[in-house]
C-alpha positions in Angstrom: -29.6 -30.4 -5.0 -28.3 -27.2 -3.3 -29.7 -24.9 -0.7 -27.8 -21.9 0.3 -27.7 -19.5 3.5 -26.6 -16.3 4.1 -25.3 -15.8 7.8 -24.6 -12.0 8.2 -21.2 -11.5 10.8 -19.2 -8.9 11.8 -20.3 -5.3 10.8 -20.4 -6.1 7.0 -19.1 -9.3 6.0 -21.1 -11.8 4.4 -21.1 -15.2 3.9 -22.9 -17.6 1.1 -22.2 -21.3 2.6 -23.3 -24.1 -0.4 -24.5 -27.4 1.2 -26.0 -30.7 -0.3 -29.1 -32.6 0.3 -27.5 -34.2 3.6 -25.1 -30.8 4.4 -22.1 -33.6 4.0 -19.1 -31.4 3.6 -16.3 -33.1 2.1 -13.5 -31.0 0.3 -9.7 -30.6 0.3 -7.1 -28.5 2.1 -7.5 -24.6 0.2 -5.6 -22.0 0.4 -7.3 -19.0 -1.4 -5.5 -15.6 -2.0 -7.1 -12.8 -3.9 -5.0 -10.0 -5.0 -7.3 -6.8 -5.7 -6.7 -3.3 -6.9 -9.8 -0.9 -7.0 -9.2 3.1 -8.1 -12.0 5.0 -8.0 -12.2 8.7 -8.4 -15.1 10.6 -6.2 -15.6 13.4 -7.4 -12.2 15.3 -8.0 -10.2 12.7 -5.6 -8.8 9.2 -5.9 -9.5 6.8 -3.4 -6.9 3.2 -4.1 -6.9 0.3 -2.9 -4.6 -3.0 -2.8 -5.5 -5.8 -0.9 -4.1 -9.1 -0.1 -7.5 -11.0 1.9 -6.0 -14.7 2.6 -8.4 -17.5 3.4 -6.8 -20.9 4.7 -9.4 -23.7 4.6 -8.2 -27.3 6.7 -10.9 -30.0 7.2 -10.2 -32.5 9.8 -13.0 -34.9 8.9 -16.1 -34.9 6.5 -18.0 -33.2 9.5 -15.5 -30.8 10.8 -13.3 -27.9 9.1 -11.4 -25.2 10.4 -11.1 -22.3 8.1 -8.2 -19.2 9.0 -8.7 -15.1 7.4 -6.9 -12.3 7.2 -6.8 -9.8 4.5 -4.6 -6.9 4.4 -4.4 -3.5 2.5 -2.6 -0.6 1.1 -5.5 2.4 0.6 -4.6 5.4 -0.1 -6.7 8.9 0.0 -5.6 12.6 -0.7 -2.0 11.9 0.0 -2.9 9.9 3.1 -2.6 6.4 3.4 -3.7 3.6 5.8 -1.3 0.5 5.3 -1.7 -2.5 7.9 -3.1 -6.1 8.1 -6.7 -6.6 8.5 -9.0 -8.3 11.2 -8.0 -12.2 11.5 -10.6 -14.2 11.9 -10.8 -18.0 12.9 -13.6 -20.4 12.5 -14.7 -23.8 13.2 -17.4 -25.7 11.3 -19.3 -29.1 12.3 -21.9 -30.8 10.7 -24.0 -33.3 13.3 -23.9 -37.1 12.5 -27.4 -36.5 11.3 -26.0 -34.5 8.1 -29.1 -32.2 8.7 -27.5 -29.7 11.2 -24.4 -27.5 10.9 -23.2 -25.5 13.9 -19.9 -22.5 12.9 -18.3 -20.5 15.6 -16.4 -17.5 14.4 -13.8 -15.0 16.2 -12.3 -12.0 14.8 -9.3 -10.7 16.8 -8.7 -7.3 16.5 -5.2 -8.0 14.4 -5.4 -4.5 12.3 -4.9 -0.9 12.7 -8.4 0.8 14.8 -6.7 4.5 16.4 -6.7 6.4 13.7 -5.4 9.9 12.7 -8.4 12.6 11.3 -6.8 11.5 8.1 -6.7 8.3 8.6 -10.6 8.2 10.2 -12.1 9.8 6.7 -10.3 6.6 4.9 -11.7 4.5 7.1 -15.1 5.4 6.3 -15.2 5.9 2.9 -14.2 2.2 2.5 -17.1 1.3 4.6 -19.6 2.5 2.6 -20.9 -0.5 0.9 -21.8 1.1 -2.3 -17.9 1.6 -3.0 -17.4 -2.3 -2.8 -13.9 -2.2 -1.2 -12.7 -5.8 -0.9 -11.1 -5.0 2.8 -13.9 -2.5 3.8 -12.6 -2.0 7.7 -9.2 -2.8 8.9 -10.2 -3.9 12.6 -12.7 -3.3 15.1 -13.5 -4.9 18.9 -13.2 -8.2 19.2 -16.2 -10.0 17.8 -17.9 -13.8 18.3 -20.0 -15.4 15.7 -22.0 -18.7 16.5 -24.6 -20.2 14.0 -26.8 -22.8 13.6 -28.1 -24.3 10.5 -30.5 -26.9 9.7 -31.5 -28.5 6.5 -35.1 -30.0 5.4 -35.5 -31.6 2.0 -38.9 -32.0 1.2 -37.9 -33.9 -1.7 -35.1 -34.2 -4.6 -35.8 -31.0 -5.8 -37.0 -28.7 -2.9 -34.8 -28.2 0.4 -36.2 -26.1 3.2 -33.7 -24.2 5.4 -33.5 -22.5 9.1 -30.8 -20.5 10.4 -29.9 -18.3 13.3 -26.7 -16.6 14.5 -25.8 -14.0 17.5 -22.7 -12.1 16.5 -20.9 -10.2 19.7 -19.2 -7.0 19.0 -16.5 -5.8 21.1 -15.5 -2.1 21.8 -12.1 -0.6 20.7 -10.7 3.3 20.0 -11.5 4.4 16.8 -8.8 7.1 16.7 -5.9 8.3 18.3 -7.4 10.8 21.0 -9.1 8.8 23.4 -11.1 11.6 24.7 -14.4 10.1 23.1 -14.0 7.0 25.1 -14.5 3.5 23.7 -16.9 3.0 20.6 -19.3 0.0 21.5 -21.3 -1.2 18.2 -24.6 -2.9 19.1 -24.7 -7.1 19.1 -26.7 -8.8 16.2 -28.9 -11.5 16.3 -29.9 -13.1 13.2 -33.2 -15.2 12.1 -33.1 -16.7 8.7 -35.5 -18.9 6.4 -34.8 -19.9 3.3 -35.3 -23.0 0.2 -33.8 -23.9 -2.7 -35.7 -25.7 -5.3 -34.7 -27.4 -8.8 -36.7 -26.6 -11.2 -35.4 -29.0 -13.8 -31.9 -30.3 -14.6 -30.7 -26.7 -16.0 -32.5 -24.5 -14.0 -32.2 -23.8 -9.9 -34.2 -20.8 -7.6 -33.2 -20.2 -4.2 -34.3 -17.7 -1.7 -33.6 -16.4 2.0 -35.2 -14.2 4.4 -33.1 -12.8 6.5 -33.7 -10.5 9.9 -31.3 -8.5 11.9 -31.9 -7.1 15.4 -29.1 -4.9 16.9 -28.7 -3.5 20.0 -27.8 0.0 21.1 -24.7 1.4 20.0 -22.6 2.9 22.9 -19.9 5.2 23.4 -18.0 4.9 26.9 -20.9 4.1 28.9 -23.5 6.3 27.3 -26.0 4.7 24.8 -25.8 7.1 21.7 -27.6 5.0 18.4 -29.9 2.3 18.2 -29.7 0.7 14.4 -33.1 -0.1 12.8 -33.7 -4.2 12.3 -33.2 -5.2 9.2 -35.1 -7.4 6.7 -32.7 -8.7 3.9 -34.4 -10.6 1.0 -31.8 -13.1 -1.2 -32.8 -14.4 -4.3 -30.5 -16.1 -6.7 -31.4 -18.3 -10.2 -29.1 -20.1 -11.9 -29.9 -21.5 -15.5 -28.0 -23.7 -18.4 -28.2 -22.2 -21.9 -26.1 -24.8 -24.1 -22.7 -23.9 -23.0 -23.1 -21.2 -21.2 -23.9 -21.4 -17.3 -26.0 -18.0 -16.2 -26.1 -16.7 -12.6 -28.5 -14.0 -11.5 -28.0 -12.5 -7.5 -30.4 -9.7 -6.5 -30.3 -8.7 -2.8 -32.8 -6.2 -1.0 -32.4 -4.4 2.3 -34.4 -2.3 4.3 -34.5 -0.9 7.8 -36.8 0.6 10.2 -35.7 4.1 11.4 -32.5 4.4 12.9 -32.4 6.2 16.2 -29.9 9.1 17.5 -30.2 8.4 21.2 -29.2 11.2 23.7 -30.0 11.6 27.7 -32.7 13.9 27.1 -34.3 12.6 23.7 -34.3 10.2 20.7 -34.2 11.2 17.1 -35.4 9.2 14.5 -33.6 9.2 11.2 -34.8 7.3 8.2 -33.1 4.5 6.6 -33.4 4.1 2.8 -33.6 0.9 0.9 -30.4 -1.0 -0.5 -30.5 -3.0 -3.7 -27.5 -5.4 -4.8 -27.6 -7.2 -8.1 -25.0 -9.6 -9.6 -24.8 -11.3 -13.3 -22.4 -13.9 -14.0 -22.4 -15.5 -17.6 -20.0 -18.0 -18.2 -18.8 -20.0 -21.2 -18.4 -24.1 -20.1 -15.7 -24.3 -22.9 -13.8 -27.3 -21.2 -12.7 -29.0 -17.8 -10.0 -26.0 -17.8 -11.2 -23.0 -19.3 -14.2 -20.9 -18.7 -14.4 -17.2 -19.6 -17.0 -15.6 -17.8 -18.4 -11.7 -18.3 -20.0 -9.8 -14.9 -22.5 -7.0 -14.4 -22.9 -5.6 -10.6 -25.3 -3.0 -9.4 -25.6 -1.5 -6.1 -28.6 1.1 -5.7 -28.8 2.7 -2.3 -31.2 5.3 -0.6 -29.8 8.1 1.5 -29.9 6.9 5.1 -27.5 8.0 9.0 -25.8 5.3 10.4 -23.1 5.3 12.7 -19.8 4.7 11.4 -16.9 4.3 14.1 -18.8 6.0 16.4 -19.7 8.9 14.2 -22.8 10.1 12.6 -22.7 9.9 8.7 -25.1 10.8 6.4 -24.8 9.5 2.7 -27.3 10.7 -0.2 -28.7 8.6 -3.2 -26.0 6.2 -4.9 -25.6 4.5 -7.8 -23.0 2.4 -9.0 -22.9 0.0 -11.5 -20.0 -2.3 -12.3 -19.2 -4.2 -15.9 -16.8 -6.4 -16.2 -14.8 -9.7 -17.6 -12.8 -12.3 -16.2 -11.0 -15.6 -16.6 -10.4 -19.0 -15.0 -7.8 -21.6 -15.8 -7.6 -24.9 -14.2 -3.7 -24.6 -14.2 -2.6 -28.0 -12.9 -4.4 -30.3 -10.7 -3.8 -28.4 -7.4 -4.4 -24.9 -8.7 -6.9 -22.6 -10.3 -5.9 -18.8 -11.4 -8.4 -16.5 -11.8 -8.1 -12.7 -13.5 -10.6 -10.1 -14.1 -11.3 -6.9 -14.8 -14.3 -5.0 -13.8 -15.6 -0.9 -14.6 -17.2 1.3 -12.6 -19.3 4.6 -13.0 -21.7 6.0 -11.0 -22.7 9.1 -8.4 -23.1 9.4 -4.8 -24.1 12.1 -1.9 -21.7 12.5 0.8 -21.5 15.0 3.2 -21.5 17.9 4.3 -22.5 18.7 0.0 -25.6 17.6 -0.8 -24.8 17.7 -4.5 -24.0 14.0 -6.5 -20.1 13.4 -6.5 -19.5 11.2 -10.0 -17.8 8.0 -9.7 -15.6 6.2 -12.1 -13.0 3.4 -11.9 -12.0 0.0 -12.2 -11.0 -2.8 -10.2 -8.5 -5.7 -11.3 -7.5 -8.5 -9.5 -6.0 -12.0 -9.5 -7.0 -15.0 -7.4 -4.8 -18.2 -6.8 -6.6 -21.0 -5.6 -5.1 -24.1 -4.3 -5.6 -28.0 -3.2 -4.0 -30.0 -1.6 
């Protein structure tokens, strides 16, 4: 039996942390590296990616791990290019003696590139916009604290409630060169979370998490300038066995209340549109060693403003859709290789044009994973 939470850190990184009945966590030493390169053309530009994320996992006991990341990243834009190493981030895990309780503490020290050239600043937003799906989406920021808490309930065998919170501290930091603009300050997070998992029967499994976000006011210098809307995320995940095929389903939906643009004087509201993420992974079980696997992924977003390194930005309607195939191979005993292969096509609104700019692409990428 499985229960899974979703503790949002950081500006936009997520993670999906599997636990058992007891939340026992017993595992080897990993080291995980996952080579990427994504193309996509926007309209009549190419906006490339390569990126090198490196996650180094060391647990200490059965209760307590210590995990290390850093990805880095070649992207390039209109004959520009940003090429540096990424945030690092550290983390340390415990589960109480109880098995019931999990407490994570995160840092991410601000390891990449943040003063940027004009050039350099329009790269760095267009990989931040989530409907893209850049593997290294930001390069650096402030530095930022994440601590968690978890706690596990099973009902029974086949039904696990779930509770988790998390504050996430954001630092300030220059998001370009000129430092007349004074320090961006992004707003600090604290996150509720309630979820369950329940088996259905021995091939089928439906989990869910509600998830809500409150941020606080966004600041440049002193001066408060935008106040993000909370946010309630809704997880949903089913997993069913066909034969010999193992079927995963992921649909994720977001929405906020209105953003505000804050000045001394007033307070804009701006509307925030909806966000729906959906993932399809079929896989063939052929053995121990081999399993081929095809992927769908669909990422439907509503125009909404938000504040990206300390600048307004509004995006329009986007659609992209993602189709894709991929294989693992148990090489030897201490490692698994991974390709893949995934298509994209879609359309977007950025400014200042209000028309749809077409996208099209691919992404291809190989991932070493080993034990020891």
């Amino acid at each position: 039996m499985k229960i899974i939470f979703y503790i949002l850190f950081f500006s936009s990184f997520a993670l999906s942390q599997t636990f058992n009945d007891k939340l026992l966590y017993i595992t080897s030493n990993k080291i995980d590296l996952n080579y990427a390169y994504q193309s996509l053309k926007i309209g009549n530009d190419k906006l490339e990616q390569l990126s090198l994320p490196v996650n180094i996992l060391i647990p200490i006991t059965s209760h307590l791990s210590l995990d290390l990341w850093n990805g880095s990243a070649l992207t390039k834009f209109i004959g520009n290019e940003i090429k540096s190493i990424g945030e690092t981030r550290l983390g340390v895990k415990y589960i109480f003696p109880s098995e019931k309780f999990m407490i994570k503490a995160l840092i991410g020290l601000p390891t990449g590139k943040t003063k940027f050239s004009d050039e350099e600043f329009l790269i760095s937003q267009l990989i931040s916009l989530n409907p893209l799906g850049y593997p290294i989406s930001y390069y650096s920021q402030g530095l930022n604290v994440n601590l968690s808490l978890i706690y596990a309930y099973p009902i029974s065998k086949n039904f696990v409630l779930g509770l988790g919170c998390a504050y996430n501290y954001k630092g300030n930091y220059y998001p370009k060169e000129t430092t007349d603009m004074g320090k961006f300050d992004p707003g600090d997070e604290i996150i509720s979370d309630f979820g369950f998992d329940v088996k259905i029967s021995k091939k089928i499994k439906f989990n869910f998490d509600f998830v809500y976000t409150v941020f606080a006011k966004d600041k440049i210098g002193d001066i408060e300038v935008f106040k993000m809307g909370n946010k309630i995320s809704l997880y949903t995940g089913l997993n069913y066995i066909i034969g010999i095929t193992n079927n995963n389903l992921f649909v994720i939906y977001r929405k906020r209340s209105n953003n505000k643009l804050l000045s001394e004087n007033s307070t804009e509201e701006l509307a925030s549109g909806a966000q729906i993420d959906m993932n399809y992974l079929f896989e063939l079980l052929l053995n121990t060693q081999l399993t081929p696997y095809l992927v769908f992924d669909g990422k439907i977003y509503q125009s909404a403003d938000q504040l990206l390194n300390g600048e307004l930005v509004h995006t329009g309607k986007s659609t992209v859709l993602g189709f894709g195939l991929g294989l693992r191979y148990n090489t030897i005993d201490f490692l698994q290789t991974e390709v893949y292969y995934i298509f994209k096509t879609g359309d977007i609104v950025l400014p200042p044009s209000t028309e749809k700019l077409n996208i099209s692409g691919s992404k291809i990428g190989c991932n070493l994973l080993f034990r020891f």
